[in-house]
C-alpha positions in Angstrom: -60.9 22.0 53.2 -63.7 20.4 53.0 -64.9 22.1 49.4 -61.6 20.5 48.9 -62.3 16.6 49.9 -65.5 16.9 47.7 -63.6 18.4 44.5 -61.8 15.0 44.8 -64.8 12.8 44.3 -65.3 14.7 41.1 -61.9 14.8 40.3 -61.4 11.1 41.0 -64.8 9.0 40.1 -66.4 11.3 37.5 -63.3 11.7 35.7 -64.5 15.2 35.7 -68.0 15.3 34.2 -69.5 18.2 32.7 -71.6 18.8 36.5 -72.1 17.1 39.6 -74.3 17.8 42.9 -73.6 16.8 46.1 -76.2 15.9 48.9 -75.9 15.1 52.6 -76.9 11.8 54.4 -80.7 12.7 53.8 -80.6 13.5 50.4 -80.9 17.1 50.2 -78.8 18.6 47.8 -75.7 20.8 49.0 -74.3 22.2 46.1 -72.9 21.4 42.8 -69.6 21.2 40.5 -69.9 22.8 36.8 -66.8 22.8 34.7 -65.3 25.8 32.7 -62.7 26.3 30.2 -59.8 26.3 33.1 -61.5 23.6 35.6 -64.4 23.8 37.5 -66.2 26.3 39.8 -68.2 25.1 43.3 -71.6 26.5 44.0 -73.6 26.0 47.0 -77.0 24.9 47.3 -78.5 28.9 46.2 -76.0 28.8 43.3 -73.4 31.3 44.9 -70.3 30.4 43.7 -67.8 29.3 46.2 -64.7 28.5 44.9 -62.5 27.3 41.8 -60.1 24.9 40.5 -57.6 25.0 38.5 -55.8 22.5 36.3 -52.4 22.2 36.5 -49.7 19.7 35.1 -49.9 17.5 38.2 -53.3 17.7 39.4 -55.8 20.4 40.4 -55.2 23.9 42.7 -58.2 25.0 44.3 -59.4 28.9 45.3 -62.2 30.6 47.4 -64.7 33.0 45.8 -62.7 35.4 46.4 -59.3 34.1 44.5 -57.5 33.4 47.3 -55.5 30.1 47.1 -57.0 27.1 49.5 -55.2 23.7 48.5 -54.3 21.3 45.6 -53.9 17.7 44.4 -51.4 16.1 42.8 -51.3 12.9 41.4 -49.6 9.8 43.0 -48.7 6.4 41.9 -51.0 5.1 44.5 -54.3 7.8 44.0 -54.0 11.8 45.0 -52.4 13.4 47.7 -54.1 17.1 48.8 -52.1 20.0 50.0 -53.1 23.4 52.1 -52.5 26.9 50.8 -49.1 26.5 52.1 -48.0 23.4 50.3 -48.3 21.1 53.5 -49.5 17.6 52.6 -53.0 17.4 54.3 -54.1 13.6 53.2 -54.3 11.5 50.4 -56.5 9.0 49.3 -56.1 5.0 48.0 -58.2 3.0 45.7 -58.7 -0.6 46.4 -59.4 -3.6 43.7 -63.1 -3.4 45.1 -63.3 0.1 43.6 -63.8 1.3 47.3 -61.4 4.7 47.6 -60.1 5.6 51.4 -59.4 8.9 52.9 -56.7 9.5 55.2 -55.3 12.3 57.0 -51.9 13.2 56.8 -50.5 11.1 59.4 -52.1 8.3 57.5 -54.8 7.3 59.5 -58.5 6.5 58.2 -60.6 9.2 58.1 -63.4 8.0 55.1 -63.9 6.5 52.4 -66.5 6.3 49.0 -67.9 4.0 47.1 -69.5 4.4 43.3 -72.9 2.1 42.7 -73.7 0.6 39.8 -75.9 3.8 38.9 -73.4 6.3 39.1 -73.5 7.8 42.9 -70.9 8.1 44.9 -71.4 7.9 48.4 -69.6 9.3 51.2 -68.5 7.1 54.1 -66.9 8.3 57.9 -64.7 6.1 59.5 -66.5 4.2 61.1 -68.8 3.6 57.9 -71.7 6.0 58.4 -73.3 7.8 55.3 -72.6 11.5 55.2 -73.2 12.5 51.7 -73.4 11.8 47.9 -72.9 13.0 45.0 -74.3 12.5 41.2 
C-alpha cells in the first residue's frame, strides 16, 4: 500500500510526468516512477520493477511485479479516494487553497500530508509534520 500512497504524489502534483524519484527523509533515493504507453511502472532503488499502473476511466488501478491487482484511485470532487484489491475504500486525500494536500485513512482521520516548493519537490509529511520523503 504504500507503492500505492507514492503513485498518488505522481498522480496528483506531477500531473503524471514523464519520471519521478522518490527519496526518504535523508535524501537517499528510493526508487523511481517512469511512464509507459498504459500508465506507469515502479522501480526500486536497483531498478527492479515493482509494480504497475493502469489508467482507467476514473482514475488509476495499481499491480505488483507480478500482475496481481493491489489497489486503485478514483477521482472525487474533493481530490482521490484509494481502494484495496478488494474494492474497500482505504483513504483519500484533500487539497487545500495553500496547495498543501492531506492524507487520511479511511475513517477520515489525518495520517500525512505533502507539500510542492517552488522548485518542484514534493515533500512528504507524517502527522504530526515530520519529513519522511520526497520526491522530484
Amino acid at each position: 500500500m504504500k507503492n500505492l500512497f507514492t503513485f498518488f504524489v505522481l498522480l496528483f502534483f506531477t500531473g503524471c510526468a514523464f519520471a519521478v524519484n522518490s527519496y526518504d527523509s535523508y535524501g537517499r533515493k528510493t526508487g523511481s516512477y517512469k511512464e509507459t504507453y498504459s500508465g506507469y511502472n515502479s522501480y526500486d532503488k536497483y531498478g527492479s520493477k515493482t509494480g504497475s499502473y493502469q489508467k482507467t476511466s476514473s482514475g488509476y488501478n495499481a499491480y505488483d511485479e507480478y500482475g496481481r491487482k493491489t489497489g486503485s484511485f478514483k477521482k472525487t470532487s474533493t481530490g482521490y479516494n484509494s481502494y484495496d484489491e478488494y474494492g474497500r475504500k482505504t483513504g483519500s486525500y484533500k487539497t487545500n487553497s495553500n496547495g498543501v494536500t492531506t492524507k487520511y485513512d479511511k475513517y477520515g482521520r489525518k495520517t500525512g500530508s505533502f507539500k510542492k516548493d517552488s522548485s518542484g519537490r514534493i515533500t512528504e509529511y507524517d502527522k504530526y509534520g515530520r519529513k519522511v520523503g520526497s520526491y522530484k
